[in-house]
N, C-alpha and C positions, 0 to 999 in steps of 0.2 A: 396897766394901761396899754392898749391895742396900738399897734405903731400900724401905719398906711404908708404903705409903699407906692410907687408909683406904679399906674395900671398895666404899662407893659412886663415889669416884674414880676405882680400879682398873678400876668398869665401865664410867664415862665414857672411860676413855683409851680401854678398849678397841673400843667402841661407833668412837670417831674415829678408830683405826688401821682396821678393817672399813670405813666409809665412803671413806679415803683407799685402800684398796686398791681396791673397787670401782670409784671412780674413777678412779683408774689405770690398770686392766684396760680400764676403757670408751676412756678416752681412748685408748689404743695401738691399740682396736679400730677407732676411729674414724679415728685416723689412717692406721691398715691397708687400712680401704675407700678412703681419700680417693685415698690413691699408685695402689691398683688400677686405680681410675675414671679419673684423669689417664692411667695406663699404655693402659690401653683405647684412653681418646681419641687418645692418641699412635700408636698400632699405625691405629688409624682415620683418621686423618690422614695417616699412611706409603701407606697402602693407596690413600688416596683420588688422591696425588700423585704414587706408580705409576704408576693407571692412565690419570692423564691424560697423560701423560709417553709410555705407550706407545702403536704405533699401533693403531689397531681395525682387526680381523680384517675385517670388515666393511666396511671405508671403501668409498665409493662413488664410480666413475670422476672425476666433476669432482672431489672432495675433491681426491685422487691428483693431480689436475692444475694443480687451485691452490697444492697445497704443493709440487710438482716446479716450477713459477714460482717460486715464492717462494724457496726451494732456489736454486733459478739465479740471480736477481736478488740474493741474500747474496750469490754467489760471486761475479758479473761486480763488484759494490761493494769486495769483497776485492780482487781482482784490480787495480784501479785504485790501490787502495797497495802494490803489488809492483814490483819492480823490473824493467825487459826483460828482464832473461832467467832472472828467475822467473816473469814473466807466460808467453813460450814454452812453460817446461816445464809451467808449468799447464794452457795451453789444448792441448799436446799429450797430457796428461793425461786433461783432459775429452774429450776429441774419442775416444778409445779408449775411455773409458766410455760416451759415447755412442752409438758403431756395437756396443759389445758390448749394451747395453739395447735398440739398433735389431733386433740377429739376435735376443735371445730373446723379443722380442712376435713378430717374425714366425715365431720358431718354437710359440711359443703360438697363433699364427691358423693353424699348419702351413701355412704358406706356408717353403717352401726358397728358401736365398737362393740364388741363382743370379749366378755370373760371367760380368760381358759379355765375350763372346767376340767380339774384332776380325774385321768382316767379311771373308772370305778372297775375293778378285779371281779371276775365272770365265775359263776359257782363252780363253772366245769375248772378253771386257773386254780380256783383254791383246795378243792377236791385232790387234784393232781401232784399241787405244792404238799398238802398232808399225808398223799402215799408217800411222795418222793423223802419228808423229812424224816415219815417211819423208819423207809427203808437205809435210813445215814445212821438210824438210831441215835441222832439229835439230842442234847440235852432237853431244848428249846418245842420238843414234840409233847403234843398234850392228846388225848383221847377226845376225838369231837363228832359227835352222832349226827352232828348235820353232813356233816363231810363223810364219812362213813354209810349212810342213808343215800348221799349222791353216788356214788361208788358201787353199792348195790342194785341199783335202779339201771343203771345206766352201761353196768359193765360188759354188756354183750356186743353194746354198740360200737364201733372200731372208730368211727369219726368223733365221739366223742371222749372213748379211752382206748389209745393209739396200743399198738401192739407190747412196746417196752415198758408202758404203764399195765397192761393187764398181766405179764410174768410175775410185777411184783404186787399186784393184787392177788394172785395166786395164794404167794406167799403168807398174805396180809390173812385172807379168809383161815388160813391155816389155824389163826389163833381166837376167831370166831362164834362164841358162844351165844346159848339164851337163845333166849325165842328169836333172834336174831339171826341164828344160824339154822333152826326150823322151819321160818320163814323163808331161807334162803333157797332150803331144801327142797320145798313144796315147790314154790316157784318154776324152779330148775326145770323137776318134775314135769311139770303140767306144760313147761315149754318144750322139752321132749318129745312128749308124746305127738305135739303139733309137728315137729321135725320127722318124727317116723311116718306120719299121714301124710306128710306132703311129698310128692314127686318133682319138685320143682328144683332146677339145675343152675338155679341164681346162685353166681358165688359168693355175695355179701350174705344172701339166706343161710346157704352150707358153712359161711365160716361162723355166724352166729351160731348155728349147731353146735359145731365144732367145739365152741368155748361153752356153752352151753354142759357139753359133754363132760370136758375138763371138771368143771364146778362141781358135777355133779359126783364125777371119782374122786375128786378133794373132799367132798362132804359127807360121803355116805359110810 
């Protein structure tokens, strides 16, 4: 049953329902800015510890090279509480990341990396090496007609068999048979005969003679 109060109270109550609703509107409103402003500064603080977190596009050579230290220096301190043979597979690890960082700077400076190629041994080196083993009489000396064939060919010429290498080529023809040492003979020979025709006072010529000459009193 609805009770009736008298009309100036009815407009007191009602006057204090309107005041409590307003108030209540405000406050939710207020409440509603406050969570925004918190949520803001929350999104603003995400953002802010982003970007310090990532790196700058920008960073400048030493930056890069104090934190590539510092990088390393974590790890070599890691490392020290590993076990052998998980420090192995690490520093094998590193060591593979490091020649691949090593190829791509020098492929950024376009520099190619290039493979040292093992010096390869010159016919006249080996030639040289097989008088000189002869003449030690070497266990390790073996008879080799390619080397021997160089040696023949080539022995009048002083820049390619120096003076101390043709004494013991000398030596070497000493014990020279076969059509090898006929061959030698002829040669000689027929290069003689161009040394008596010629009047020319070149002394790389006259010393070719020269040994020439020698050859030909060892052989005959």
């Amino acid at each position: 049953m609805k009770m009736h109060l008298c009309p100036h109270v009815d407009r007191k109550l009602g006057a204090s329902q309107g005041q409590l609703c307003l108030r209540f509107t405000e406050t939710i409103e207020k409440n509603k800015r406050n969570t925004e402003m918190k949520e803001e500064k929350r999104r603003k603080k995400s953002k802010r510890h982003v970007a310090e977190e990532e790196q700058p596009v920008h960073e400048t050579e030493p930056k890069k090279k104090k934190k590539n230290l510092e990088r390393t220096k974590k790890v070599e301190e890691e490392v020290e509480e590993l076990t052998s043979e998980e420090r192995r597979t690490l520093e094998r690890k590193l060591k593979k990341e490091r020649k691949k960082e090593e190829k791509k700077l020098m492929r950024e400076a376009g520099i190619a990396a290039k493979k040292e190629e093992p010096k390869k041994t010159s016919g006249a080196e080996l030639a040289l090496e097989y008088l000189t083993s002869w003449s030690k009489k070497t266990k390790e000396w073996k008879f080799q007609k390619t080397r021997q064939t160089w040696l023949l060919l080539h022995m009048y010429e002083k820049e390619k068999v120096p003076d101390e290498y043709f004494s013991i080529l000398l030596d070497y023809l000493e014990g020279l048979k076969g059509s090898a040492r006929d061959v030698t003979i002829q040669k000689a020979e027929a290069l003689m005969k161009e040394c008596d025709n010629s009047d020319t006072e070149d002394p790389d010529l006259l010393e070719k003679c020269e040994r020439i000459r020698k050859v030909l009193q060892l052989l005959s």
